[in-house]
Every structure is written in C-alpha cells, then in structure tokens.
N, C-alpha and C positions, 0 to 999 in steps of 0.2 A: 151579310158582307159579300162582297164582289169577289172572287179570285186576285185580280188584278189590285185591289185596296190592302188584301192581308198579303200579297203576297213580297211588299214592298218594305223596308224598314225607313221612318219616317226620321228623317235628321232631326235631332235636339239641338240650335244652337244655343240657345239659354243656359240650359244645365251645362253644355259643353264651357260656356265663358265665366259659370260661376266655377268650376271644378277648375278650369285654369288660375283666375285669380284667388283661386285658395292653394294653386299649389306655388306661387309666387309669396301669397300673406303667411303662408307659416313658417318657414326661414326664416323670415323677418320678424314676425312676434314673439319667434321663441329666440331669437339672438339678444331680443331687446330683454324678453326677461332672463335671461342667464345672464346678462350684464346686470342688471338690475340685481338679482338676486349673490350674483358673484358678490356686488359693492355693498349691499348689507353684510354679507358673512363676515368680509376682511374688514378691522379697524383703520382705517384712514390714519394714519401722522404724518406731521410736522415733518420728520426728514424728508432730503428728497430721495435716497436710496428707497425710503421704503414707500415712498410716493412712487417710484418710478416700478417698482416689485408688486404694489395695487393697481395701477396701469395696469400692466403685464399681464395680471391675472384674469380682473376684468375682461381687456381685452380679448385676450387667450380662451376665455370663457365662452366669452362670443360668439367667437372666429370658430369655435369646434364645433358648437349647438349650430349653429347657420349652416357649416358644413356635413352635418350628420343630417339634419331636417332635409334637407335640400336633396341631397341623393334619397333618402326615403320619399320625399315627394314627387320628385323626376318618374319615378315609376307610374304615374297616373297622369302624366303628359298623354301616351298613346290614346288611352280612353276619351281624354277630350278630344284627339283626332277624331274618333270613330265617331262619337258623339253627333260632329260635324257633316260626316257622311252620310247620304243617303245610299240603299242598296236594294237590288233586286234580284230576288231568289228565284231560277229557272222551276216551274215548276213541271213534271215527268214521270209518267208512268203513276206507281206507286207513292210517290212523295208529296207530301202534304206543303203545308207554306213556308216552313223555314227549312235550315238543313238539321235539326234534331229529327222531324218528320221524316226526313229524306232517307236521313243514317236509319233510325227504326225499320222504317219501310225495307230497303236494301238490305240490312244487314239481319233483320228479322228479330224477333224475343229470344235466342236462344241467348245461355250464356255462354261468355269467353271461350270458357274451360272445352266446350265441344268442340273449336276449334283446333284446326292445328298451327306451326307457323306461317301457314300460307293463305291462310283463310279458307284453307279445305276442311269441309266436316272429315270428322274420326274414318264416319260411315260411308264415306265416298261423294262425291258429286260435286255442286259450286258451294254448296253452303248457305243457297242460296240468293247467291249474286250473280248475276251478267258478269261474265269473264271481260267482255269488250264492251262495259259501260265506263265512261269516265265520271270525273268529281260530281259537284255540285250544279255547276255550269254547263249543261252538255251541248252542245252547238246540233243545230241542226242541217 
C-alpha cells in the first residue's frame, strides 16, 4: 500500500444511507407496534367513554414509544455524517496513517500514571513530546 492510499479514510455512502434510514424506520415500527400491541391489551367496548379512554391509550402508547425511539436514535445521526466524509490524515515525523498511530507515536508506551497533570514525566523532561508540536494536522 501507498502512503498516500492508507493515509486517507475512504467515505462510505452506503452504509452511511442505510444507518440513516434505520434511524428514521425505528420510530416508526416501534410506534406501530406499541399501538398494535397497546390495542390488544385493552378490551375494546361499545361505550364511547371507554372508546374515547382506548383511543387515549393506544394513542398515548404511541406517542411515548416514537418519542423514546427517536431521541435514542438521533444519537447515530452524527455517524451517518462522518460516514459520508472523506478525510486525510497529516502524516509526521513519528506517526503512522491514522491518528491512534500518531497519539502512540507522540505520546509514547508509557502509562498515564507516569504522567503528571501537565504531561511532564514524574522524572523530568517533555515526556516525551515536542513542547511546540501541534494536533493532528500540523501545517507546514
């Protein structure tokens, strides 16, 4: 592989339009079945109070399931964003194709714990890291 081919992340729009319209289908199948499933529980009668009290519930039943699904799906909106992106990772120094590479590299095998809060080892020095390196992206 090239540098330039790994170094790249290749946009999905497939997967990104199937993961949208599942987060638009499940609101909607699970409202249908909480209506569905509400209007078996409750006996249906002849009054209209207690017609108009099966309405209510059903509906209410719904309306809640739709509104619960839906905020839990909203959450995997962003990922179909990203999905749709392509990106290119600066590659630098030490850092390999993505930025896991990059952070490893920079930030070295040690763990946390050696650290202090400023990213200075215990034992003195950078810890490892260019004091005046930036992110990921570093302009040249």
């Amino acid at each position: 592989m090239t540098p330039s081919a790994t170094s790249r992340w290749r946009a999905r729009p497939i997967l990104s339009a199937i993961l949208s319209v599942t987060v638009l289908a499940i609101p909607l199948v699970g409202s249908v079945a909480a209506a569905v499933g509400m209007g078996h529980l409750l006996f249906r009668r002849g009054d209209v109070f207690e017609l108009v009290l099966w309405w209510s519930a059903v509906l209410g039943a719904s309306t809640l399931a739709f509104l619960i699904l839906e905020r839990m799906c909203r959450r995997l909106l962003p990922l179909a964003a990203l999905l749709k992106m392509t990106m290119l990772f600066a590659l630098s120094g030490s850092c390999s194709e993505t930025p896991e590479g990059c952070l490893a590299g920079r930030f070295g095998a040690r763990p946390r714990a050696s650290l202090d809060g400023r990213g200075q080892s215990r034992a003195g020095g950078s810890g490892g890291r260019d004091p005046h390196a930036g992110g990921f992206a570093e302009s040249t």
